[in-house]
Steps between C-alpha positions, in 0.01 A plus 500: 500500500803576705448667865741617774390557841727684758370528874624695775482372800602558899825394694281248673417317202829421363480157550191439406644638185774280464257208552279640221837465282534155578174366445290739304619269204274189575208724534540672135539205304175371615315812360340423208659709185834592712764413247825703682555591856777606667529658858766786529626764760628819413761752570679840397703294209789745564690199572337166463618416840349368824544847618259617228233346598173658640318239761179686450385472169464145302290378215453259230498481125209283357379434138162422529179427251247650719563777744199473688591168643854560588365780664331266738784265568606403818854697489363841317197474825789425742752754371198775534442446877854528594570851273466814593507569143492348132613594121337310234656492156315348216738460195469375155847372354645662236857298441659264712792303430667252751408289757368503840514135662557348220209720291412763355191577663323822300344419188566815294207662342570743159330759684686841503500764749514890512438501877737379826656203468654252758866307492599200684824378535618164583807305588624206666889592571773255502597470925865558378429807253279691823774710601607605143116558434460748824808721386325546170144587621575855659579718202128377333307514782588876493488494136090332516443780771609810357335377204242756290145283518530266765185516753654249761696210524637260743721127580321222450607120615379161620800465706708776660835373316521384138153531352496839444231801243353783507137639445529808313177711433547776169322821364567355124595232313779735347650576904558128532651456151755820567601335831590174375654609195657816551589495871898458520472275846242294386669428149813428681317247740351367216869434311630368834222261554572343167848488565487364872217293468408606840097303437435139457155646427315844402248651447363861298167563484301806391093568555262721447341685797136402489383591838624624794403508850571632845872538605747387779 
């Protein structure tokens, strides 16, 4: 099972925060049944810049056997007592093709879904292709947000330049679908990515919505 936590937290615990990016990692692989984890911050994903981001709300993505005990893990316990508030997100994959780290992570399951369903995109951009990348995100970031059936969405990353997704939460399968295939923006970004080359490594990934809980 795949689950994404996002926590809010204060101004005074930023750094804590930042800590919790750096070494949050040796604590989850040492939880029995944690498969996956990567820490991420967020931000608007208008423009997948430094200027994007938002200092107050982190998280991590973990693929874990047995939710129970990564709910008891030293990071999830820690990230709880410095946020002022917390979204859960419990997912089962649905497709996912790429890589993340060298991986593809989510084990796909044949289930199918009439309910919400969850996106995540991820890339590792080429340091030379960032600037050709940031003209191109504007038109489909208004494109995703004007879009019929999204519920929210937001810039994910595990570093504020170059590795660079969104978390996109949808009414229906069929919203998502429309977006990436009949959305002008995003099929030109899509034709320009292929043509550029702007990744050395991506990453689509689509879930169902099995639970979620609270909000940030």
């Amino acid at each position: 099972m795949t689950t994404i936590y996002l926590w809010k937290i204060r101004s005074r615990h930023i750094l804590l925060a930042t800590l919790h990016m750096a070494v949050d990692r040796f604590f989850l692989r040492k939880v029995p049944g944690v498969t996956f984890y990567k820490s991420i911050g967020t931000g608007s994903g208008e423009k997948f810049t430094p200027s994007d981001a938002n200092p107050l709300v982190w998280g991590v993505v973990v693929v874990a056997d047995d939710l129970s005990v990564l709910e008891k893990s030293r990071p999830i316990k820690s990230w709880r007592k410095i946020s002022t508030s917390e979204l859960r997100l419990i997912l089962q994959p649905l497709s996912s093709h790429g890589a993340w780290g060298g991986i593809n992570p989510f084990v796909v399951s044949d289930k199918s879904t009439e309910g919400k369903v969850v996106a995540l995109t991820r890339a590792r951009i080429k340091w030379r292709k960032n600037p050709m990348f940031w003209r191109a995100v504007p038109p489909v970031t208004a494109s995703l947000h004007g879009q019929p059936g999204l519920l929210k969405a937001i810039g994910i990353g595990e570093a504020p330049i170059g590795l660079q997704g969104t978390l996109s939460i949808w009414q229906s399968a069929d919203a998502l679908r429309t977006f990436a295939y009949k959305s002008a923006p995003h099929i030109n970004a899509i034709a320009a990515t292929q043509a550029n080359k702007w990744y050395s490594e991506e990453l689509f990934a689509r879930f169902a919505l099995i639970e979620e809980q609270g909000s940030i």
